[in-house]
C-alpha positions as CSV (number, residue, x, y, z in Angstrom):
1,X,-28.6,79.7,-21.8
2,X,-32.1,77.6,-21.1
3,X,-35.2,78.9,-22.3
4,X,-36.5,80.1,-19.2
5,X,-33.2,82.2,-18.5
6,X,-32.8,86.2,-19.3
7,X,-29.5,87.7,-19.3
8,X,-28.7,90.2,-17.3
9,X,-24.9,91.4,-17.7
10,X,-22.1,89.2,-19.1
11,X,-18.4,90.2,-19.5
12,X,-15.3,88.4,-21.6
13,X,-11.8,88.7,-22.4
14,X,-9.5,87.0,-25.0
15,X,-6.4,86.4,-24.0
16,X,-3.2,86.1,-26.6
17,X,-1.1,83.3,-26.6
18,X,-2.0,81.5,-23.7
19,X,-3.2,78.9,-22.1
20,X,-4.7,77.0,-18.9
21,X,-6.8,74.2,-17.5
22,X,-10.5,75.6,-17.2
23,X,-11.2,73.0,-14.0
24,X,-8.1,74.9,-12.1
25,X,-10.0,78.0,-12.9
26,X,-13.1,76.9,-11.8
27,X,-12.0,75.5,-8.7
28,X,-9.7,78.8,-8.1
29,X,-13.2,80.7,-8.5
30,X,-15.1,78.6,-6.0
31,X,-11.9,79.2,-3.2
32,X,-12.5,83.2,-4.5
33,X,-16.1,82.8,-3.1
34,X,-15.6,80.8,-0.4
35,X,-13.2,82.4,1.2
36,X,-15.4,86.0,0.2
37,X,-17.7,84.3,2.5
38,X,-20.5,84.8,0.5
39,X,-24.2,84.0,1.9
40,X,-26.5,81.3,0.7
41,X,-24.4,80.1,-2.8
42,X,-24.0,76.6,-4.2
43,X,-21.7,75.1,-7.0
44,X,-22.4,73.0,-10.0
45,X,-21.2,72.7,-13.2
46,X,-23.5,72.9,-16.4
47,X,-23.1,72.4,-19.8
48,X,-24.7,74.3,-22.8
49,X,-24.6,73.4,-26.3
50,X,-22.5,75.7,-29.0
51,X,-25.3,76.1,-31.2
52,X,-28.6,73.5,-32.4
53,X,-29.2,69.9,-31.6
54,X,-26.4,68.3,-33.3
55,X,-23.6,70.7,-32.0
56,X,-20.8,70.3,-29.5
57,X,-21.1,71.2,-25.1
58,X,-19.6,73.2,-23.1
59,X,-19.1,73.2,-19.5
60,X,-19.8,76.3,-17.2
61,X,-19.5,76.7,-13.6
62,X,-23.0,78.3,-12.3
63,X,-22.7,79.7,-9.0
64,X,-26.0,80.5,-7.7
65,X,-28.0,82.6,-5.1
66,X,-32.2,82.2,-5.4
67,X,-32.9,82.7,-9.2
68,X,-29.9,84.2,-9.9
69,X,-27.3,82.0,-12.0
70,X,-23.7,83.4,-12.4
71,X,-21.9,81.1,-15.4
72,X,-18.4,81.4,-15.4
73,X,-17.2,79.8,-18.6
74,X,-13.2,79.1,-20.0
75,X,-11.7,77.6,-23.1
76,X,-8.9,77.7,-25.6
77,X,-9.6,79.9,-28.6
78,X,-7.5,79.5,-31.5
79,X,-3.6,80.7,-30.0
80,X,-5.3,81.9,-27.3
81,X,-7.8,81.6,-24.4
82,X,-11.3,82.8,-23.6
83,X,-12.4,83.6,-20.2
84,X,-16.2,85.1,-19.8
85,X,-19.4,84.7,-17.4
86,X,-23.1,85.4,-17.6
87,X,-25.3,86.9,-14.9
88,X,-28.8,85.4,-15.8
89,X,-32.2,84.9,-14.0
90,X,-34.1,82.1,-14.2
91,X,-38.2,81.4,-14.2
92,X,-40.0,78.0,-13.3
93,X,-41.3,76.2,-15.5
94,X,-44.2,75.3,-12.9
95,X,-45.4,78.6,-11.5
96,X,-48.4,77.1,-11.3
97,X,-48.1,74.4,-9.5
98,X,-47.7,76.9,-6.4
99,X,-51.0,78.0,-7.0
100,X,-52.7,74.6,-7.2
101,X,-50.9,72.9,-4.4
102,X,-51.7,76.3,-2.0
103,X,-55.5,75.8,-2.9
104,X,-55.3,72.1,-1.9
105,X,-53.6,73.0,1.3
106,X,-56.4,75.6,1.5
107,X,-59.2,73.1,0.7
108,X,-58.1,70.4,3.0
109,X,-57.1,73.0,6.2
110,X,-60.7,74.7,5.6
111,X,-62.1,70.6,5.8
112,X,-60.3,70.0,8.8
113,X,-60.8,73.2,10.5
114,X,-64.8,73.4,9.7
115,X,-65.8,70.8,12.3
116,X,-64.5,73.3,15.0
117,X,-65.2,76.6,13.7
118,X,-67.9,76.9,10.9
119,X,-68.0,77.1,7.3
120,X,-66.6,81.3,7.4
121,X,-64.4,81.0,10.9
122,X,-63.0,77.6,9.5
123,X,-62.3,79.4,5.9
124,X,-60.8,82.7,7.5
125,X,-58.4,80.4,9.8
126,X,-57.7,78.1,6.6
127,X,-56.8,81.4,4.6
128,X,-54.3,82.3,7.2
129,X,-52.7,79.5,8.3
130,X,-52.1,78.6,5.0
131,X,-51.0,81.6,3.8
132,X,-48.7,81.5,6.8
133,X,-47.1,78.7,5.9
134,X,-46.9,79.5,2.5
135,X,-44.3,82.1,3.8
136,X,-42.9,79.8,6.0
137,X,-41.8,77.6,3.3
138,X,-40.9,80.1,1.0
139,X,-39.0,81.7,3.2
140,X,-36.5,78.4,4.0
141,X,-36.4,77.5,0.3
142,X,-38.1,74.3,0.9
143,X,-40.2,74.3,-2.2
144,X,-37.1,75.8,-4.4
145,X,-36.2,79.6,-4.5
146,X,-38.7,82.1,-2.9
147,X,-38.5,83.9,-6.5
148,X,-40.2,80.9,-8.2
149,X,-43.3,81.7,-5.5
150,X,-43.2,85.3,-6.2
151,X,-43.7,84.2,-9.9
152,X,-46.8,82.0,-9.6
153,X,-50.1,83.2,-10.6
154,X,-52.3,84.9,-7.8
155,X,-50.7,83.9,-5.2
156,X,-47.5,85.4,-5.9
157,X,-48.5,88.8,-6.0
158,X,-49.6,88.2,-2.1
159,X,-46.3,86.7,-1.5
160,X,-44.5,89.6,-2.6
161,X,-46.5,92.1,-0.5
162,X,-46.6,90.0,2.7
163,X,-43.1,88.2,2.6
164,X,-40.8,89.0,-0.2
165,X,-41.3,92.9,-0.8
166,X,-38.7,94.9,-2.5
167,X,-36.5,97.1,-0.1
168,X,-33.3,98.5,-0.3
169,X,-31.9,95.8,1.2
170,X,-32.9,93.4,-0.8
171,X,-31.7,94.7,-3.6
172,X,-28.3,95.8,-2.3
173,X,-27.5,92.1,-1.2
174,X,-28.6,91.3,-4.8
175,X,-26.2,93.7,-6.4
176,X,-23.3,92.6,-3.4
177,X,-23.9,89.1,-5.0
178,X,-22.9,89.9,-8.3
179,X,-19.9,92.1,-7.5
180,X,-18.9,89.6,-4.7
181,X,-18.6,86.3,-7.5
182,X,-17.7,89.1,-10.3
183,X,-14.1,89.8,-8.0
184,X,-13.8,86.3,-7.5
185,X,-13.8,85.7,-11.4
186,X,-11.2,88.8,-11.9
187,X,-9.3,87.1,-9.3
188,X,-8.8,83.4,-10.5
189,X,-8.3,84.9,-14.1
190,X,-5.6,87.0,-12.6
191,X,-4.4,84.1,-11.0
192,X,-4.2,82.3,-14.1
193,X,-2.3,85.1,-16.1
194,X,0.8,85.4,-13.5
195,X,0.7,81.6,-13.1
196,X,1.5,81.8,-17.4
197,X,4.0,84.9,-17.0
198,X,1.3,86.7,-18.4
199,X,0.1,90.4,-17.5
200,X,-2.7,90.8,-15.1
201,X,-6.1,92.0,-16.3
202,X,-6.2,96.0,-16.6
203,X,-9.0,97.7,-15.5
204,X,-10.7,98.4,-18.8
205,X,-10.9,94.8,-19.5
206,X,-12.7,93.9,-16.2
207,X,-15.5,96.1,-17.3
208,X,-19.0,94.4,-17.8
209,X,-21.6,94.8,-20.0
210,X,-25.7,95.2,-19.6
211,X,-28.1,94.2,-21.4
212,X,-31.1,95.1,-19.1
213,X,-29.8,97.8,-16.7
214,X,-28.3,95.9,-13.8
215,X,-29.4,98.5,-10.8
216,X,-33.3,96.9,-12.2
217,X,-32.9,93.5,-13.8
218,X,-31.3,91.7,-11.3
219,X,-34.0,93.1,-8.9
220,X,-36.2,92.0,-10.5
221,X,-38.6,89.0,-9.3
222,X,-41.4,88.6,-11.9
């Protein structure tokens, strides 16, 4: 997990005496999703170190939606294999620079406009135009995640209120994210098990821990 990441649920399962390719599983996931037909996801694969500086990598599949980063992660353990994933949220680095760069679109749309209008017409119609486009932007992820805006300094708080409130449907397709990717992973790793003559996963073992209270945490945009 990256320093500017918070966990928000994570689940794992050791299975004994067995064992399968982790790119199959990954790829098995991403077909799970696909064919789920879940909105506005991507793909990559990360890698995360083991432990400090000197120690081994990993590689992960992260599916994401906005700032929220499902890792799916597989490997042999021992006899054995290791199946698990991480629901986790993730925070710019740069929340600032969305304050700065709307105060110089501000600036230069008050310049412009003050030739026509006045110094307070010119600033009103700089304010909302700019403002306006702000959620324009935002709104098509053309600056990154609309999250990352909610989290900047001043102007996020305005963001939130105009164009990114929190409402029950917001935070239903949140939660339909998770469980969507979540079946996927149950999926593929059942795929996996009957593929090695193995038992399917019972229900028990599909269960998923919290660390933060999922019905809030992965609402959560600050």
């Amino acid at each position: 997990m990256r320093s500017n990441e918070s966990v928000l649920s994570n689940w794992a399962v050791l299975i004994d005496e067995f064992n399968t390719s982790g790119q199959d599983f990954y790829a098995a996931i991403e077909r799970n999703v696909q064919a789920r037909e879940v909105p506005d996801v991507s793909f990559t694969r990360v890698t995360f170190r083991e432990s400090g500086l000197l120690s081994g990598k990993r590689e992960y599949l992260r599916v994401r939606r906005g700032n929220l980063n499902f890792d799916v992660g597989a490997a042999p353990y021992g006899t054995g294999f290791f199946f698990s994933w991480w629901l986790v949220q993730s925070r710019t680095r740069f929340s600032w620079s969305y304050t700065l760069g709307y105060f110089v679109a501000l600036g230069v749309l008050w310049a412009l406009f003050g030739n026509a209008l006045g110094g307070f017409f010119s600033g009103i119609a700089a304010l909302v135009v700019t403002t306006f486009l702000l959620g324009f932007i935002g709104k098509r992820g053309l600056i990154g995640p609309e999250e990352y805006i909610a989290q900047a300094p001043l102007i996020g708080l305005v963001y939130r209120l105009l164009f990114n409130p929190d409402t029950y449907y917001s935070q239903d397709i949140a939660a339909a994210f998770q469980e969507s990717v979540r079946r996927a992973v149950n999926d593929a790793v059942d795929e996996a098990l009957k593929g090695g003559e193995k038992d399917v996963l019972s229900e028990a073992q599909k269960q998923f821990k919290s660390s933060l209270g999922v019905a809030q945490a992965i609402l959560s945009k600050l």
